[in-house]
Backbone as XML, in Angstrom:
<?xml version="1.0"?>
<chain id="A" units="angstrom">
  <residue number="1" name="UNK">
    <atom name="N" x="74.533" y="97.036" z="87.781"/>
    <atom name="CA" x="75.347" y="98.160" z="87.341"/>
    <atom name="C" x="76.438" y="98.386" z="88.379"/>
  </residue>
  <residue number="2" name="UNK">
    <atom name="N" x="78.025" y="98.550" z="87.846"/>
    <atom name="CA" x="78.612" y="98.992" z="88.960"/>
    <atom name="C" x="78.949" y="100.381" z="88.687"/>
  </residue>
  <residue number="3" name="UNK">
    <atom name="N" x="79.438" y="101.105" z="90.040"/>
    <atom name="CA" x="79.542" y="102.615" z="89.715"/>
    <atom name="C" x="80.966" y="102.569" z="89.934"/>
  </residue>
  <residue number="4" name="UNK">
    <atom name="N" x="81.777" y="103.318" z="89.674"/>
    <atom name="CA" x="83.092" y="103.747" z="89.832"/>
    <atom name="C" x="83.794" y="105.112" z="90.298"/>
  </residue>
  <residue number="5" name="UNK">
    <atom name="N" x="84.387" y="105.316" z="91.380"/>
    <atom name="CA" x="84.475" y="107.046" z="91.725"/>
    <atom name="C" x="85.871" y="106.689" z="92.337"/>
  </residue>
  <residue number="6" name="UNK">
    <atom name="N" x="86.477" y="107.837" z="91.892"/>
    <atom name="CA" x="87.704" y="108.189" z="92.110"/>
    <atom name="C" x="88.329" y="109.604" z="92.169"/>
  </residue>
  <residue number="7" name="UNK">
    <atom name="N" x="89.409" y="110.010" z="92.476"/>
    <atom name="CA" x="89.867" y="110.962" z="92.731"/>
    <atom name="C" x="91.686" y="111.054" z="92.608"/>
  </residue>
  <residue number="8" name="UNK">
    <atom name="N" x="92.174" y="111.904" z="92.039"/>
    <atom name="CA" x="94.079" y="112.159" z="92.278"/>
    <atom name="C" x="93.884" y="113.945" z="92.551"/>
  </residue>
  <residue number="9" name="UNK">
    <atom name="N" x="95.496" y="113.783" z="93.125"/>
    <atom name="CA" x="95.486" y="115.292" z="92.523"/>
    <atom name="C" x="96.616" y="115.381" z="91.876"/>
  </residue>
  <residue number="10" name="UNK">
    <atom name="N" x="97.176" y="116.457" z="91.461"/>
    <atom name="CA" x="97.582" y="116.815" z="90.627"/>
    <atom name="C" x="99.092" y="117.669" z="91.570"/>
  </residue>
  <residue number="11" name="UNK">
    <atom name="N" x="99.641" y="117.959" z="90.660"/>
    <atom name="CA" x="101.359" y="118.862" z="91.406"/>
    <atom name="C" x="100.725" y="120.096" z="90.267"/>
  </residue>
  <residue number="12" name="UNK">
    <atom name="N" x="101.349" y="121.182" z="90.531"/>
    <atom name="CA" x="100.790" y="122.704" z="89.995"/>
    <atom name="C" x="101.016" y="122.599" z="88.429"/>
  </residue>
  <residue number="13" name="UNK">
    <atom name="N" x="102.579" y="122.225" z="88.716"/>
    <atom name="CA" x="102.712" y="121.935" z="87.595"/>
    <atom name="C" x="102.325" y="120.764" z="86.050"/>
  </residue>
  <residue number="14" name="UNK">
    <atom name="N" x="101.690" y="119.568" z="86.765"/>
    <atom name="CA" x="101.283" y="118.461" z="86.385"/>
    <atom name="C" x="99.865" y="118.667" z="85.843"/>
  </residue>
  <residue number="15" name="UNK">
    <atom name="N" x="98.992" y="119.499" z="86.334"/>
    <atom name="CA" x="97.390" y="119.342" z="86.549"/>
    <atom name="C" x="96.998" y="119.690" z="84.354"/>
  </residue>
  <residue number="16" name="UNK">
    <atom name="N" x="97.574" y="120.507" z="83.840"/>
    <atom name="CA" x="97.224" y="120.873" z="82.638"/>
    <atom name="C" x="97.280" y="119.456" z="81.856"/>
  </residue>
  <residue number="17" name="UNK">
    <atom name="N" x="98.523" y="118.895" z="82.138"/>
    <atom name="CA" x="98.971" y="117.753" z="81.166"/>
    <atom name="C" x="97.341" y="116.471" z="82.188"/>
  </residue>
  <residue number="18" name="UNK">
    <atom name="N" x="97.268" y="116.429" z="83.368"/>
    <atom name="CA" x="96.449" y="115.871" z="83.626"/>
    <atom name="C" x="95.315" y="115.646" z="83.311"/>
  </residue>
  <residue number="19" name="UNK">
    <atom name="N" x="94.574" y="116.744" z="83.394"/>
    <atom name="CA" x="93.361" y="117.102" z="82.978"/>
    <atom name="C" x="93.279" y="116.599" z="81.215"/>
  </residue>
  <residue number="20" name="UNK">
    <atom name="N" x="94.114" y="116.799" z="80.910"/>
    <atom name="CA" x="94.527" y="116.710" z="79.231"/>
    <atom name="C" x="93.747" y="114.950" z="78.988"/>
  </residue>
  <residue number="21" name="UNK">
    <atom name="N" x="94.983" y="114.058" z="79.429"/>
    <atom name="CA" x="94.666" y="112.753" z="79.358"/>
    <atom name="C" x="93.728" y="112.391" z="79.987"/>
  </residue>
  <residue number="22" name="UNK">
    <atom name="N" x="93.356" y="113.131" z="80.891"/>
    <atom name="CA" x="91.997" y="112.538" z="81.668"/>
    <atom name="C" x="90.593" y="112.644" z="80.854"/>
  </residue>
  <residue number="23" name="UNK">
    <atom name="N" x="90.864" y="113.564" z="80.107"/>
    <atom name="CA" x="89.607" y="113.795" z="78.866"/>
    <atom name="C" x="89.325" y="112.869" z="77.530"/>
  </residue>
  <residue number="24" name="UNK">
    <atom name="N" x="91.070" y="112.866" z="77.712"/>
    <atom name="CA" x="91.258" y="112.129" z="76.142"/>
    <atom name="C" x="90.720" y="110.518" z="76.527"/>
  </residue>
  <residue number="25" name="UNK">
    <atom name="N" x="91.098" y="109.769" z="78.048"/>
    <atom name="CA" x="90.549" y="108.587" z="78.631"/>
    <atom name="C" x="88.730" y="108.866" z="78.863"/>
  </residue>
  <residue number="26" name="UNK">
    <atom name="N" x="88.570" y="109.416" z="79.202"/>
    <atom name="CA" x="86.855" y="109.411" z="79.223"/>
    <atom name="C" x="86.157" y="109.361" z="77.943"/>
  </residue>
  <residue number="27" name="UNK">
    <atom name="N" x="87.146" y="110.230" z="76.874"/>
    <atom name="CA" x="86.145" y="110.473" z="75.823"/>
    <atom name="C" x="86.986" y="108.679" z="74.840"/>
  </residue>
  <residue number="28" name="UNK">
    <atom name="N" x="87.236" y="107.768" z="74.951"/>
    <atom name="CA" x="88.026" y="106.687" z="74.987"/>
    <atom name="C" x="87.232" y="105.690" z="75.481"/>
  </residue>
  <residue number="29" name="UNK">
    <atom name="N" x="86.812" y="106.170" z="76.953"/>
    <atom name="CA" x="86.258" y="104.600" z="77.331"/>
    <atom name="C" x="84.657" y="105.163" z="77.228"/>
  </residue>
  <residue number="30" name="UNK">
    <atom name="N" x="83.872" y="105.814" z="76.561"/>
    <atom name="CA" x="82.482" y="106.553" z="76.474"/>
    <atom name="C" x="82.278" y="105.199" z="75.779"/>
  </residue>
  <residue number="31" name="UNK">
    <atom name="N" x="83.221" y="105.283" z="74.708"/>
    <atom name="CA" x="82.684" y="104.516" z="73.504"/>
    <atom name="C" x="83.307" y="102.893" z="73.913"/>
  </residue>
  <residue number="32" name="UNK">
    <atom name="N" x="83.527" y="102.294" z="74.937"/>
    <atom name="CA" x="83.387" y="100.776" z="75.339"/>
    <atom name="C" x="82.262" y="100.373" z="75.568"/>
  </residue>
  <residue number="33" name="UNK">
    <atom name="N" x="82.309" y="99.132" z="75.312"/>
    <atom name="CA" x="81.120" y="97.820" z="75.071"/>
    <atom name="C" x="80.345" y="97.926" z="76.960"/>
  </residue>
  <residue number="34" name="UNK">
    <atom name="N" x="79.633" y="98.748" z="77.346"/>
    <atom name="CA" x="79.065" y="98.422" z="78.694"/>
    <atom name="C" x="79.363" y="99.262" z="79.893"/>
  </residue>
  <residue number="35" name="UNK">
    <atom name="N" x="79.775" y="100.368" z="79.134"/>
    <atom name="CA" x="80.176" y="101.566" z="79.686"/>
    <atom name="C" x="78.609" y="102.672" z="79.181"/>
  </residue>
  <residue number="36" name="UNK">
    <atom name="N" x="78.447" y="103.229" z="80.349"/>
    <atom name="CA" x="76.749" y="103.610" z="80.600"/>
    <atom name="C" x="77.049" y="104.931" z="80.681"/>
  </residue>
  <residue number="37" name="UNK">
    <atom name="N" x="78.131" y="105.637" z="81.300"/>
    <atom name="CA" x="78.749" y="107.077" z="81.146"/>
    <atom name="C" x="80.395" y="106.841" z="82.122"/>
  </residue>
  <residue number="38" name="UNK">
    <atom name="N" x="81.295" y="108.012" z="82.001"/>
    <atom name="CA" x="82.351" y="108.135" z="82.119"/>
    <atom name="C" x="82.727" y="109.575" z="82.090"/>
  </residue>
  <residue number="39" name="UNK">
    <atom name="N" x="83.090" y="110.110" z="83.465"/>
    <atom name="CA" x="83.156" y="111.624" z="83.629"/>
    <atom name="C" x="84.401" y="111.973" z="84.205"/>
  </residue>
  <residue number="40" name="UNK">
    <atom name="N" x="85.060" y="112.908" z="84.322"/>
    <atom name="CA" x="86.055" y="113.515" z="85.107"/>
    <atom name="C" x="85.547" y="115.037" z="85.379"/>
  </residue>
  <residue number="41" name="UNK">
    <atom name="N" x="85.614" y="115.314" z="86.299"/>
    <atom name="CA" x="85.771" y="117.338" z="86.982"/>
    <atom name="C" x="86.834" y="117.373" z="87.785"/>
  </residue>
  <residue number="42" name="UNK">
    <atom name="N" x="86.943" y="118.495" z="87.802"/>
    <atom name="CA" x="87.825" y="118.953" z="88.901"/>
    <atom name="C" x="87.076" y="119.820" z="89.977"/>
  </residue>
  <residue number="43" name="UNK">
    <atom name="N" x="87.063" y="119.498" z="91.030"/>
    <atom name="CA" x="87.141" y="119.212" z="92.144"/>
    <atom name="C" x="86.797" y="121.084" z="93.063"/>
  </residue>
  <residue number="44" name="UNK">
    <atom name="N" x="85.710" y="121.363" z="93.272"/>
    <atom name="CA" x="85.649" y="122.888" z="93.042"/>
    <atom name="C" x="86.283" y="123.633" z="94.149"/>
  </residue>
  <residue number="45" name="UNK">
    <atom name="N" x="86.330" y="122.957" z="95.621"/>
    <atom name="CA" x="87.490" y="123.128" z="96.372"/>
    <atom name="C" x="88.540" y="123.224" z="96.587"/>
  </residue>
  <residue number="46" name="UNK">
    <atom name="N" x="89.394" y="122.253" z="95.426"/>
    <atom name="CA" x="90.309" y="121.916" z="95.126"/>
    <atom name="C" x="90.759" y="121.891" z="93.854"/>
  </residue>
  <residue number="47" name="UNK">
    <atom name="N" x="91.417" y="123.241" z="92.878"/>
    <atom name="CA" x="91.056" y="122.821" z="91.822"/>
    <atom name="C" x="92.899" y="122.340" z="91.322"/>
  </residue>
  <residue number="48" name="UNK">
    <atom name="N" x="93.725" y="121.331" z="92.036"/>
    <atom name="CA" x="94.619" y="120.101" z="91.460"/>
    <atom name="C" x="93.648" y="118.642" z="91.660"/>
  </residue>
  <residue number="49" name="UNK">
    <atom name="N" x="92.424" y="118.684" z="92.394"/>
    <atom name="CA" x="91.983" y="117.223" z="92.333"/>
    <atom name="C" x="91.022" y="117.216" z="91.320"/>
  </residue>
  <residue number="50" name="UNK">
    <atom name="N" x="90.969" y="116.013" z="90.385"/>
    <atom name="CA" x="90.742" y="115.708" z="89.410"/>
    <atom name="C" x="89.642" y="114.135" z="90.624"/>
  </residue>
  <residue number="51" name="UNK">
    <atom name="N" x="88.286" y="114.329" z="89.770"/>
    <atom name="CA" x="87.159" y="113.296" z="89.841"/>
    <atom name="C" x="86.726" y="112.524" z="88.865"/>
  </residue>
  <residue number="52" name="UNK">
    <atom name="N" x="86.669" y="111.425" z="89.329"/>
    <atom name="CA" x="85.733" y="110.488" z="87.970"/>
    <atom name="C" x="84.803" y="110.026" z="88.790"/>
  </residue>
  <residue number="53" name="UNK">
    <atom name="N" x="83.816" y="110.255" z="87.907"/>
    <atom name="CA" x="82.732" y="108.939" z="88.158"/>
    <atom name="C" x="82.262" y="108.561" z="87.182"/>
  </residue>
  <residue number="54" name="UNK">
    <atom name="N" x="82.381" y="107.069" z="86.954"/>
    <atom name="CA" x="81.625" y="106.418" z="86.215"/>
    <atom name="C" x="80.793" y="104.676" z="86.327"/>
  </residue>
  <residue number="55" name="UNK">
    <atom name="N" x="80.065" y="104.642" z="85.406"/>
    <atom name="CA" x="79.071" y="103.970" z="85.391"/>
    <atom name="C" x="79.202" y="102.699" z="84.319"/>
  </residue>
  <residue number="56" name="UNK">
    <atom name="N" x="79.181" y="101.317" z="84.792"/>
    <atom name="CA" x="79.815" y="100.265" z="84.217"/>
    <atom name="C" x="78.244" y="99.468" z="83.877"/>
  </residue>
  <residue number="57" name="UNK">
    <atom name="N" x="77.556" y="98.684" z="83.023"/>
    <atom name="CA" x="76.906" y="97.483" z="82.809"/>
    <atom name="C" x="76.885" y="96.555" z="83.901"/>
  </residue>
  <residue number="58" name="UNK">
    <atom name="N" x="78.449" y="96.019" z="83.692"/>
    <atom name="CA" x="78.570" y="94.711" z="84.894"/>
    <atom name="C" x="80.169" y="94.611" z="85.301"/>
  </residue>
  <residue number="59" name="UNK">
    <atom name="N" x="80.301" y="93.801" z="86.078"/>
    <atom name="CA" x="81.622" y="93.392" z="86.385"/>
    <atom name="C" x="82.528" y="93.086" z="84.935"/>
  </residue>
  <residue number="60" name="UNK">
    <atom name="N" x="82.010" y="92.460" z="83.767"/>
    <atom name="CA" x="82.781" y="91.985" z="82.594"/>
    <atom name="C" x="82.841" y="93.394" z="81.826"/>
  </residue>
  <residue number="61" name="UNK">
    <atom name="N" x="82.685" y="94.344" z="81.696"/>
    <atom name="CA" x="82.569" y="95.532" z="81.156"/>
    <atom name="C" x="83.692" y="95.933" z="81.657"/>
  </residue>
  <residue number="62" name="UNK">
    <atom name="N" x="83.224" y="95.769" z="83.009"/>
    <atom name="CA" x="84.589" y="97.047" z="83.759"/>
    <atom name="C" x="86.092" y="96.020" z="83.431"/>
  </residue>
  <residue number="63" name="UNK">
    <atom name="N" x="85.969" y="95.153" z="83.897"/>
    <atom name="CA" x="87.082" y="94.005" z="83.774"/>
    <atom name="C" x="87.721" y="94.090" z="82.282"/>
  </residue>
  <residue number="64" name="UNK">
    <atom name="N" x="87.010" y="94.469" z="81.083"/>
    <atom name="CA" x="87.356" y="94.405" z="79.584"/>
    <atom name="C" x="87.921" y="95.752" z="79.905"/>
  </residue>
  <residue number="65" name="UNK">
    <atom name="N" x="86.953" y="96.483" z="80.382"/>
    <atom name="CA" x="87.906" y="98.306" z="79.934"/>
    <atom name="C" x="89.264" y="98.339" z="80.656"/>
  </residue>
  <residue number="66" name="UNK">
    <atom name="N" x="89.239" y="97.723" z="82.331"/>
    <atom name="CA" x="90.864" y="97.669" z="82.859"/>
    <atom name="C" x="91.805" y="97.107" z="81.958"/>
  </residue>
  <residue number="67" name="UNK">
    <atom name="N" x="91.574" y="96.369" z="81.607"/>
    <atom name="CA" x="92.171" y="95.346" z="80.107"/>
    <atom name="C" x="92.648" y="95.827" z="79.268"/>
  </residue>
  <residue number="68" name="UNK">
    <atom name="N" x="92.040" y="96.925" z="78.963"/>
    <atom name="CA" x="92.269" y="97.533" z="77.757"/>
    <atom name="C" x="93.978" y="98.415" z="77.642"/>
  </residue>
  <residue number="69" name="UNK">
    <atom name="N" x="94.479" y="98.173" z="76.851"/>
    <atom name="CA" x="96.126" y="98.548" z="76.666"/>
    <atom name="C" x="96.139" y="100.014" z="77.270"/>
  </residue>
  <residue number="70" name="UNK">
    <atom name="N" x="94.797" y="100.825" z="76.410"/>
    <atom name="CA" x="95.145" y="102.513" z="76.787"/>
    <atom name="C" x="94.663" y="102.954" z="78.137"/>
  </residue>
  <residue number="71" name="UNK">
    <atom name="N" x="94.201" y="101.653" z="79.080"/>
    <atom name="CA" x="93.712" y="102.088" z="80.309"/>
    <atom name="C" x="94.850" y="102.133" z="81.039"/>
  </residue>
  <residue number="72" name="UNK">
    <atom name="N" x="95.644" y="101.244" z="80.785"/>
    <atom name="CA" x="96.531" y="101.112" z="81.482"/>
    <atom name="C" x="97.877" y="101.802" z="81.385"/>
  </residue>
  <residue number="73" name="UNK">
    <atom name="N" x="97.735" y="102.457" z="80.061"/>
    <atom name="CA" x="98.892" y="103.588" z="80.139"/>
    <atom name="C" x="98.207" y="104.627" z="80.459"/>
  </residue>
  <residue number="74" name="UNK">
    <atom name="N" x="97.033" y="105.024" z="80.164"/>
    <atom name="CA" x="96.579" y="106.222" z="81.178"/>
    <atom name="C" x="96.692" y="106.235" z="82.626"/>
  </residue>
  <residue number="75" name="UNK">
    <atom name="N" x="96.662" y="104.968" z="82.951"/>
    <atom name="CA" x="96.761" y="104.782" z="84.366"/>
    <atom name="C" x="98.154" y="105.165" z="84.963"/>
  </residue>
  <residue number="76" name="UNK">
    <atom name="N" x="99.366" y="104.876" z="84.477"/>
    <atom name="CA" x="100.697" y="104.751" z="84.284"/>
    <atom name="C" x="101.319" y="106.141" z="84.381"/>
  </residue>
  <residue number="77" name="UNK">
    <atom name="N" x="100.457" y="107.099" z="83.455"/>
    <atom name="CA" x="101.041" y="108.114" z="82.680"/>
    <atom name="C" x="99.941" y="109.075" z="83.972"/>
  </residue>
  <residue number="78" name="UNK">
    <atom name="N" x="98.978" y="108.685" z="84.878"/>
    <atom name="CA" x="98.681" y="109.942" z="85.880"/>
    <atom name="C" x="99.426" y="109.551" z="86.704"/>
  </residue>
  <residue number="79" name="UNK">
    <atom name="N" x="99.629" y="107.929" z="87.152"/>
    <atom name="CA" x="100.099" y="108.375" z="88.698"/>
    <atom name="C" x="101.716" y="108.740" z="88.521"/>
  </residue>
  <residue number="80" name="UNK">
    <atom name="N" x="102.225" y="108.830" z="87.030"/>
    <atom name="CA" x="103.720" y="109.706" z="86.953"/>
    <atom name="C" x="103.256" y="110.964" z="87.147"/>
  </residue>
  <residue number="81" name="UNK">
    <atom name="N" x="102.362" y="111.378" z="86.726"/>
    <atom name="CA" x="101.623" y="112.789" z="87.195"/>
    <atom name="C" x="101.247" y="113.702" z="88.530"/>
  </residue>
  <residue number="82" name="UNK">
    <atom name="N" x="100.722" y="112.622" z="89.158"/>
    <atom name="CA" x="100.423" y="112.965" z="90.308"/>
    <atom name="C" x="101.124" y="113.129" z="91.784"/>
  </residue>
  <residue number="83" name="UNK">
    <atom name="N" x="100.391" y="113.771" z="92.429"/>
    <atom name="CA" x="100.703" y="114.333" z="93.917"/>
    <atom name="C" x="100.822" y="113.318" z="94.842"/>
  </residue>
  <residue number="84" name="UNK">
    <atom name="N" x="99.749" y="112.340" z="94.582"/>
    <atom name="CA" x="99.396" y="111.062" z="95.219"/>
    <atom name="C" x="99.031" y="110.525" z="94.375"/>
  </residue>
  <residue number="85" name="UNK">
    <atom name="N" x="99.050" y="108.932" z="94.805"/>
    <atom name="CA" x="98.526" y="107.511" z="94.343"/>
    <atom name="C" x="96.828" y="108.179" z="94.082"/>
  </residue>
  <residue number="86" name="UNK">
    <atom name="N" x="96.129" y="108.268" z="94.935"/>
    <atom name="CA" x="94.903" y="108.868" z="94.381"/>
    <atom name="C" x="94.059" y="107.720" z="95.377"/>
  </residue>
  <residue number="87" name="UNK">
    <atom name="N" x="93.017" y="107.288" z="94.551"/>
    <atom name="CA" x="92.056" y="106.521" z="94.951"/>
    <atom name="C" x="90.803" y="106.348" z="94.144"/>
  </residue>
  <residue number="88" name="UNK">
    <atom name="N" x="90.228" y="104.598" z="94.718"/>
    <atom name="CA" x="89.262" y="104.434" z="93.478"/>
    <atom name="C" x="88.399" y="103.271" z="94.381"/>
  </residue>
  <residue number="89" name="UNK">
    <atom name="N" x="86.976" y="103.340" z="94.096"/>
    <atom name="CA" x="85.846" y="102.716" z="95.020"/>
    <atom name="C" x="85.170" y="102.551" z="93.597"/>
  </residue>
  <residue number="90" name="UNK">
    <atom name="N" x="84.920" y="100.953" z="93.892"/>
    <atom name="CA" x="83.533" y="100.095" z="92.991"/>
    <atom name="C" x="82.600" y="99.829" z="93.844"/>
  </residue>
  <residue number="91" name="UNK">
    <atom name="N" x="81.326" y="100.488" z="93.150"/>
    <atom name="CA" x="80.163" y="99.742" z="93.727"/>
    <atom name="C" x="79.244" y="98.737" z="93.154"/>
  </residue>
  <residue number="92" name="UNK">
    <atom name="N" x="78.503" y="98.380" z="94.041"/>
    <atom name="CA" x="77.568" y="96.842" z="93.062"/>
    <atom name="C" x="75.764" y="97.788" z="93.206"/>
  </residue>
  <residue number="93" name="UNK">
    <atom name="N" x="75.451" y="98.400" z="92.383"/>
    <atom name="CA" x="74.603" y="99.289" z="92.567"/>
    <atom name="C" x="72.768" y="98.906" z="91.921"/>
  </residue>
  <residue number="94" name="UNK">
    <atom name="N" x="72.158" y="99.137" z="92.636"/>
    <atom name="CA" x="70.537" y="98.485" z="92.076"/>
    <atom name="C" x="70.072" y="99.836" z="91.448"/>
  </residue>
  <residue number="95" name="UNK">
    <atom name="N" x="69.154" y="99.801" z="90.203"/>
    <atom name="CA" x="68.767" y="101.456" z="90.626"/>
    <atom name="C" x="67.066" y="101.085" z="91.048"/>
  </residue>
  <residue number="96" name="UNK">
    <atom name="N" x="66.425" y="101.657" z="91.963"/>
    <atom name="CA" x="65.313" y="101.962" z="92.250"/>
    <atom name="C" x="64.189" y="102.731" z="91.735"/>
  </residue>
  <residue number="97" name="UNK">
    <atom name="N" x="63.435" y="102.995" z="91.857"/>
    <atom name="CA" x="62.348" y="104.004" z="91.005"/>
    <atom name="C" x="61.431" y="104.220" z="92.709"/>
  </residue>
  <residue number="98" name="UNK">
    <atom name="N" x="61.665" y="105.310" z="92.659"/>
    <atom name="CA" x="60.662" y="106.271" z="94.140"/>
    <atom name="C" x="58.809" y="106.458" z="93.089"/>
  </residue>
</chain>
């Protein structure tokens, strides 16, 4: 399973239209082939930073959803949005049982 977490923020004015597409992309990639969940919040310290985390099958999952046409104008259409470039960490994750 890989995990995925990220973070932008937002300009005062930007964060409504943000938050907007950031919902409309989660509730978008829920329903891809190997996608396990897909979240965004905002950030309770901070409320222009916008969070994702989500949860991939495998490397070919995540690789199909970057792929995907509307990832990449969502992608396009925040960082015209945003304060900053943002940031984004993949992990290669086992799950365990305690």
């Amino acid at each position: 399973m890989l995990i995925v977490t990220g973070s932008v923020t937002a300009r005062p004015e930007t964060i409504v239209e943000m938050t907007e597409i950031s919902l409309q992309h989660v509730a978008r990639s829920r329903g891809e082939p190997g996608c396990i969940s897909h979240d965004v919040a905002c950030d309770g310290g901070d409320p222009l930073r916008l969070i994702f985390l989500e949860r991939w099958q495998d490397a070919a999952a995540l690789k199909t959803h970057f792929a995907v046409p509307a990832s990449r104008t969502f992608w396009n259409q925040l960082q015209a949005l945003a304060a900053d470039p943002g940031e984004m960490h993949i992990y290669d994750a086992t799950k365990i049982r305690i």
